[in-house]
C-alpha positions as CSV (number, residue, x, y, z in Angstrom):
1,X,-32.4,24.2,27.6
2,X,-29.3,26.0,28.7
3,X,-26.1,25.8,27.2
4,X,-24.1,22.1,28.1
5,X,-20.6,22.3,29.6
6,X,-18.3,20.1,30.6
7,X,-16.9,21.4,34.2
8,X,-14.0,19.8,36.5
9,X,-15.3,18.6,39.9
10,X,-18.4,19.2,42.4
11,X,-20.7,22.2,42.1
12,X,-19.4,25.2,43.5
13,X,-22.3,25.5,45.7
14,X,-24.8,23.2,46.9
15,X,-28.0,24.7,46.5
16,X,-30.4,22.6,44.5
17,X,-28.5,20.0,44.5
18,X,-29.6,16.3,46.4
19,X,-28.0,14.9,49.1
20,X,-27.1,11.5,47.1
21,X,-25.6,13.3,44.9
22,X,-23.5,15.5,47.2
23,X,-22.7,12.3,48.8
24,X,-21.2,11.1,45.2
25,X,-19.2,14.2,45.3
26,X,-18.0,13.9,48.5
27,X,-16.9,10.0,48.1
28,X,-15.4,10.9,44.9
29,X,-13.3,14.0,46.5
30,X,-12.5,11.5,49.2
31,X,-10.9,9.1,46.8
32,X,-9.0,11.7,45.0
33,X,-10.8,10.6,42.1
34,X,-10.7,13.1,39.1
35,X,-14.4,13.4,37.3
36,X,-16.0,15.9,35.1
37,X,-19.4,17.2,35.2
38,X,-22.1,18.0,32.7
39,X,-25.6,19.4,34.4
40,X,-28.5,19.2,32.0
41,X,-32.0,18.3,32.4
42,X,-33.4,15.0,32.7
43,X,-32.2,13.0,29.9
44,X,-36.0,12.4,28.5
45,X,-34.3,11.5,24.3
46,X,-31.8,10.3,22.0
47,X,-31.2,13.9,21.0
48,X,-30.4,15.0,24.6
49,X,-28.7,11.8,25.6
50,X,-26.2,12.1,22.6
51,X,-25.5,16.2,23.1
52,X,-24.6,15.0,26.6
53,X,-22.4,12.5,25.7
54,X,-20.7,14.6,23.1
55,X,-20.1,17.1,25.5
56,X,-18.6,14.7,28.1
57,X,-16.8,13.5,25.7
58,X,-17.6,9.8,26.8
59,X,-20.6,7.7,26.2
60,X,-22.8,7.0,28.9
61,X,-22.9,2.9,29.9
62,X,-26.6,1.4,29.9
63,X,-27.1,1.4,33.4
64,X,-30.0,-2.1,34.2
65,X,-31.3,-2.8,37.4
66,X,-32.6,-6.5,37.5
67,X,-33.5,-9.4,39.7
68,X,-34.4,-12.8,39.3
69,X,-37.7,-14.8,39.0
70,X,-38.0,-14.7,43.0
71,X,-37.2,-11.2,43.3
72,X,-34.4,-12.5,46.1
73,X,-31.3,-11.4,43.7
74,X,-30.3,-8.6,42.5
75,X,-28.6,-7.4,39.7
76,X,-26.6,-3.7,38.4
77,X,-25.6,-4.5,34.6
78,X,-23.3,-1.9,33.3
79,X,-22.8,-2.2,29.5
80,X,-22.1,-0.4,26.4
81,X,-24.8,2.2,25.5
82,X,-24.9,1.0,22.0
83,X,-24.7,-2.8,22.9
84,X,-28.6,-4.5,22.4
85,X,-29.6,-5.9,26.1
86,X,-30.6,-9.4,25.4
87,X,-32.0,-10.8,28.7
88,X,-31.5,-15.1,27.7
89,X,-27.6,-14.3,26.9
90,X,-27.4,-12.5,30.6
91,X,-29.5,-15.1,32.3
92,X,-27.6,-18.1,30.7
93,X,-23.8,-16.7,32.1
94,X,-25.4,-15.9,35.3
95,X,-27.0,-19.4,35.7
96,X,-30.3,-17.4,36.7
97,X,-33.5,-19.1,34.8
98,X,-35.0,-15.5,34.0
99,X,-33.9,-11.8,34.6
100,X,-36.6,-9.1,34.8
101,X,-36.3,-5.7,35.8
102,X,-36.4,-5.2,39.9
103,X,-38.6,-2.7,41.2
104,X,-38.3,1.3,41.7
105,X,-39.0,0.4,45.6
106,X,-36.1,-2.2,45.6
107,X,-34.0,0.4,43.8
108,X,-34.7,3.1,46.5
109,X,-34.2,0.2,49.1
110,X,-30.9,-0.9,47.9
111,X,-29.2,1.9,46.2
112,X,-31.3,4.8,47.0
113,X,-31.7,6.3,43.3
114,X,-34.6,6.8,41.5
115,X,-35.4,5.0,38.2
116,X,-33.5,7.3,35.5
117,X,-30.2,8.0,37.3
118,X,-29.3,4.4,37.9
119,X,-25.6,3.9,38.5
120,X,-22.7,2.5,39.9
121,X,-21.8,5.3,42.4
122,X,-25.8,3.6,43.9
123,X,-23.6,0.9,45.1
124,X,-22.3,3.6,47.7
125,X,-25.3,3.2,49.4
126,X,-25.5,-0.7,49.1
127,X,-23.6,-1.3,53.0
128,X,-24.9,-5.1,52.8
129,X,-24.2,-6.1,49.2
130,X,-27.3,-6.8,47.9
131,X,-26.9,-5.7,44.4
132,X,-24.1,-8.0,42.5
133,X,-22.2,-6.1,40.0
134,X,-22.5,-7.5,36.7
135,X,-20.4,-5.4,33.8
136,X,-20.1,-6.5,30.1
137,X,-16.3,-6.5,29.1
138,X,-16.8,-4.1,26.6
139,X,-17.0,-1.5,29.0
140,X,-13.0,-2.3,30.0
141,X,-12.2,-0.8,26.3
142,X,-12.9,2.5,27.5
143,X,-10.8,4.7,29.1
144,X,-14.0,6.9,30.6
145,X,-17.3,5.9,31.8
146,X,-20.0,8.2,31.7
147,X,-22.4,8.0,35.0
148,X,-25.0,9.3,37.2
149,X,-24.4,11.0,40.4
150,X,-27.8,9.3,42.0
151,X,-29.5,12.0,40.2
152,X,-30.7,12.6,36.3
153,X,-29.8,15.6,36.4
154,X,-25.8,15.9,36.1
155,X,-23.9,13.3,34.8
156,X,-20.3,12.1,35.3
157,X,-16.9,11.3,33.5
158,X,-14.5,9.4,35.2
159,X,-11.6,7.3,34.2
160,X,-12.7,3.2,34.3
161,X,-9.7,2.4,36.0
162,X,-10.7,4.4,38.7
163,X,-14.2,3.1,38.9
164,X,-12.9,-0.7,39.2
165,X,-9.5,0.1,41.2
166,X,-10.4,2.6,43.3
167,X,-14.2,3.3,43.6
168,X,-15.5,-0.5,43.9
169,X,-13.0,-1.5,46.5
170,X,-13.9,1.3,48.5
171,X,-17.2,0.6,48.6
172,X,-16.8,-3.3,48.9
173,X,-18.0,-4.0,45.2
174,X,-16.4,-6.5,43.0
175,X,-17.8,-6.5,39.3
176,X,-18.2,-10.1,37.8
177,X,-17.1,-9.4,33.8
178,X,-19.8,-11.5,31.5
179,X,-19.7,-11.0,27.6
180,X,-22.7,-10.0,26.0
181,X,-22.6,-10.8,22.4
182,X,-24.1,-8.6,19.6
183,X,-26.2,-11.0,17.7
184,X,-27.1,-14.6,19.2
């Protein structure tokens, strides 16, 4: 594995790179919005997610894509990396009798990632608001969020304030804030 570094801004060139995640780039640019890259390879353990994060200097939210029983809604929970995902507590604020986790297929469909770089910048390709927001208040207490570019393969750091005031409005996203206890 090469060396990890932390690097201001889109890839000087765009060889090898997708074009979902240009198209992150290019949104981001658009917006003015300041982010910092780290390329590394897949994110396949602990070790690797950890030496990312310590490079970005922010952790990494855990990124869920869900749906209900029917599979008719779905669901993008952004929460702390280090908070335990319990899926009653979720269902219970959301008035949804069960969550389970949606399909790669719908997840291509909807926000045209693959299962690994799940994100909020996928709701840039959501045009008809199929996916609702959900984002565990936690996540507010941060001044960075650490993200996906619709790829595993780089990963993003970029100021929360300018994911929910800039980057969500754009995009016609609201986040609906739910509190995810530790214990139950």
């Amino acid at each position: 594995m090469s060396e990890l570094m932390l690097v201001k801004g889109r890839p000087i060139t765009r060889e090898y790179r997708f074009p979902e995640e240009l198209a992150c780039y290019d949104l981001l640019d658009e917006l003015n919005v300041a982010y910092y890259r780290v390329d590394h390879e897949p994110a396949e353990n602990m070790e690797l997610c950890r030496k990312i994060d310590e490079v970005m200097g922010a952790s990494m939210c855990k990124n869920l894509f869900l749906c209900n029983r029917q599979m008719t809604d779905h669901y993008l929970l952004m929460m702390p990396a280090d908070k335990p995902f319990k899926t009653k507590l979720l269902s219970k604020q959301l008035g949804v009798a069960r969550l389970s986790f949606a399909s790669a297929e719908k997840m291509q469909e909807y926000l045209c990632i693959k299962p690994g770089a799940v994100s909020v910048m996928g709701l840039m390709n959501d045009k008809e608001s199929n996916v609702r927001l959900i984002v565990d208040k936690d996540l507010l207490k941060c001044e960075y969020i650490g993200c996906h570019p619709c790829v595993c393969t780089s990963s993003l750091r970029i100021k929360t304030s300018d994911i929910f005031d800039v980057l969500l409005p754009r995009i016609s996203h609201s986040a609906t804030f739910i509190e995810l206890e530790e214990t139950e």
